[in-house]
N, C-alpha and C positions, 0 to 999 in steps of 0.2 A: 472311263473311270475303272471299270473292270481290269484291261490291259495295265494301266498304270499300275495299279494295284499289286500288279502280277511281274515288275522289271524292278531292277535294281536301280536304288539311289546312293548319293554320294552321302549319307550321313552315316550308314551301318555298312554299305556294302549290302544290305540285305532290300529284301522286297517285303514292301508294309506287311503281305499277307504271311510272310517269312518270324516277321518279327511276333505276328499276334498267334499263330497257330505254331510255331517251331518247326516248321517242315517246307521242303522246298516246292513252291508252286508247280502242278501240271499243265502243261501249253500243248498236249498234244493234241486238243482238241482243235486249234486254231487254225483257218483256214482261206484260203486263196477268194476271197471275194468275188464275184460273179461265177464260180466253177460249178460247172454241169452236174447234176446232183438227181441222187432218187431215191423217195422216201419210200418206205417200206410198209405195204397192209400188214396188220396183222390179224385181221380177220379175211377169211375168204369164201364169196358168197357159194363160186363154183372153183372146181379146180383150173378151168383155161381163163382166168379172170387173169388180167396185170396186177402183177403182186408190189409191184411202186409207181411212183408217179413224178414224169420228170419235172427238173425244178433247177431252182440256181440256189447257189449260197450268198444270203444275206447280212451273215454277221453271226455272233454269240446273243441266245437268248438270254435278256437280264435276268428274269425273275426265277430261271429254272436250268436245270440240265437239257444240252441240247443245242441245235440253229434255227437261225431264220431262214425259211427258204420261201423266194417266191417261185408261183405256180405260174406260168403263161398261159394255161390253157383256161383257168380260173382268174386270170390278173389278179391272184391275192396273196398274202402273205401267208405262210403255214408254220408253225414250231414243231419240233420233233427230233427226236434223238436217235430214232431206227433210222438209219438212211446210209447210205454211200455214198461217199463223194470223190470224183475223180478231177483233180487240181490241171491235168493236164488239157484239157477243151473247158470254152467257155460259153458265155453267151454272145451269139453274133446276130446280129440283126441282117435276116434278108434281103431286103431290099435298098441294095444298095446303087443310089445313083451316082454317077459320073457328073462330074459339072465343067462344061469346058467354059473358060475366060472367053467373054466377046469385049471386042475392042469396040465401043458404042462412038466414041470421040476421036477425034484425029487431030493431032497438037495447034493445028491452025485453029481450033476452035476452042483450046484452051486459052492460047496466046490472044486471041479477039477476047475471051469472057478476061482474061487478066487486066486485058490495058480500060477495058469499062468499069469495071473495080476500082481500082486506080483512077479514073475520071471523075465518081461517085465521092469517091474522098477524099479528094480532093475540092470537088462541090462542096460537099459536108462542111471542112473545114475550115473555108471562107466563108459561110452562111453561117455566124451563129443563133442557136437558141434561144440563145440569154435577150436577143433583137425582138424577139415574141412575145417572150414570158417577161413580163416584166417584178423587178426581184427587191423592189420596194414601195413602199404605200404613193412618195413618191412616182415614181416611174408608171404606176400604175393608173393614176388620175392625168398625167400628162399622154396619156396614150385615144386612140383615136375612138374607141368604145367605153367613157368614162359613163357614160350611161348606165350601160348593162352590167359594171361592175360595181357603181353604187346600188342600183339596184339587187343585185346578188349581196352586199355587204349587208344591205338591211333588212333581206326577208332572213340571214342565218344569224343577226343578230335579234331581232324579233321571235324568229324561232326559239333559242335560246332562252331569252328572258320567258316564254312561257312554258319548257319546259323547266324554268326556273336551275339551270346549268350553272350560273354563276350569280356570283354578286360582285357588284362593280363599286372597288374602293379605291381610298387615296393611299398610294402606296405607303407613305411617308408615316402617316397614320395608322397605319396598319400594322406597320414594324415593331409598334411600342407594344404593341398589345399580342399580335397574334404572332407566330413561333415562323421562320422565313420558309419552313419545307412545305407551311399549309396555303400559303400564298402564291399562285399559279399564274405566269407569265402566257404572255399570248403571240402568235406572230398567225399572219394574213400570208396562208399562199394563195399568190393569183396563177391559175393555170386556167384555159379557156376550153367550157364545156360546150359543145355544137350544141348536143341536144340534152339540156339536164332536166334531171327527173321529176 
């Protein structure tokens, strides 16, 4: 916001901070981001003490006159306005490894993992789901486990009624009197649970 503040727009030509204060903005202080940087004591305990402390540039401090620099040897952020900064070295990180490419696969072994891919679904999609899942009330009692699904239909209908979930009316009747958004349609997924809770 600060920079924005501080460049030219298409409506005056001028820079907002141009237009509020009548003067042209200073940008000298702005600065090469990560650049090798050192702030300055100004107090000094002996005279052979380091009189700065190196650091990088992090940016323009908002609240005040000055940068951010981080410190590496303190991993912390610091603000300050004594400091010197030199734009031309940065920060590099030492340790820097090499990564050579290893070939783990050799294309005969892509070409076998392709063609079983391809046999997979092929599988797939002559095997349907829908042969399993049965996708109406229907389909669902004419299937070889009508037991276990009657029984599942009546403990979550049981359920229900005591935690008193619904009320079971005559549609027809219901229309005259009560308003169509407050009357809630029902549908039965059958999907099969190995081991339900």
């Amino acid at each position: 916001m600060w920079i924005f503040n501080k460049t030219l727009h298409a409506d005056e030509q001028k820079t907002p901070y141009e237009v509020i204060s009548v003067k042209k903005p200073s940008l000298h202080f702005l600065c090469v981001f990560g650049a090798k940087s050192y702030i300055h004591h100004h107090l000094f305990k002996k005279d052979m003490t380091p009189r700065g402390i190196e650091c990088y540039h992090m940016g323009v401090a908002p609240d005040s006159k000055g940068w951010l620099f981080w410190v590496p040897s303190k991993n912390s952020i610091v603000k300050s306005a004594s400091t010197k900064i030199n734009e031309s070295t940065f920060y590099q990180k030492r340790n820097i490894l090499t990564i050579q490419a290893l070939n783990i696969f050799d294309d005969s072994m892509i070409k076998e993992i392709d063609s079983q891919d391809r046999m997979i679904s092929s599988l797939n999609s002559s095997f349907k789901i829908s042969d399993i899942i049965p996708t109406t009330y229907k389909e669902a009692f004419e299937s070889y486990d009508v037991d276990k699904r009657k029984t599942a239909i009546n403990d979550e209908l049981s359920s229900m009624n005591r935690k008193k979930v619904f009320t079971v009316v005559n549609l027809k009747e219901a229309l005259k009197t009560v308003p169509w958004e407050s009357i809630l349609s029902s549908k039965w997924v059958f999907v099969k649970k190995e081991k339900p809770e």
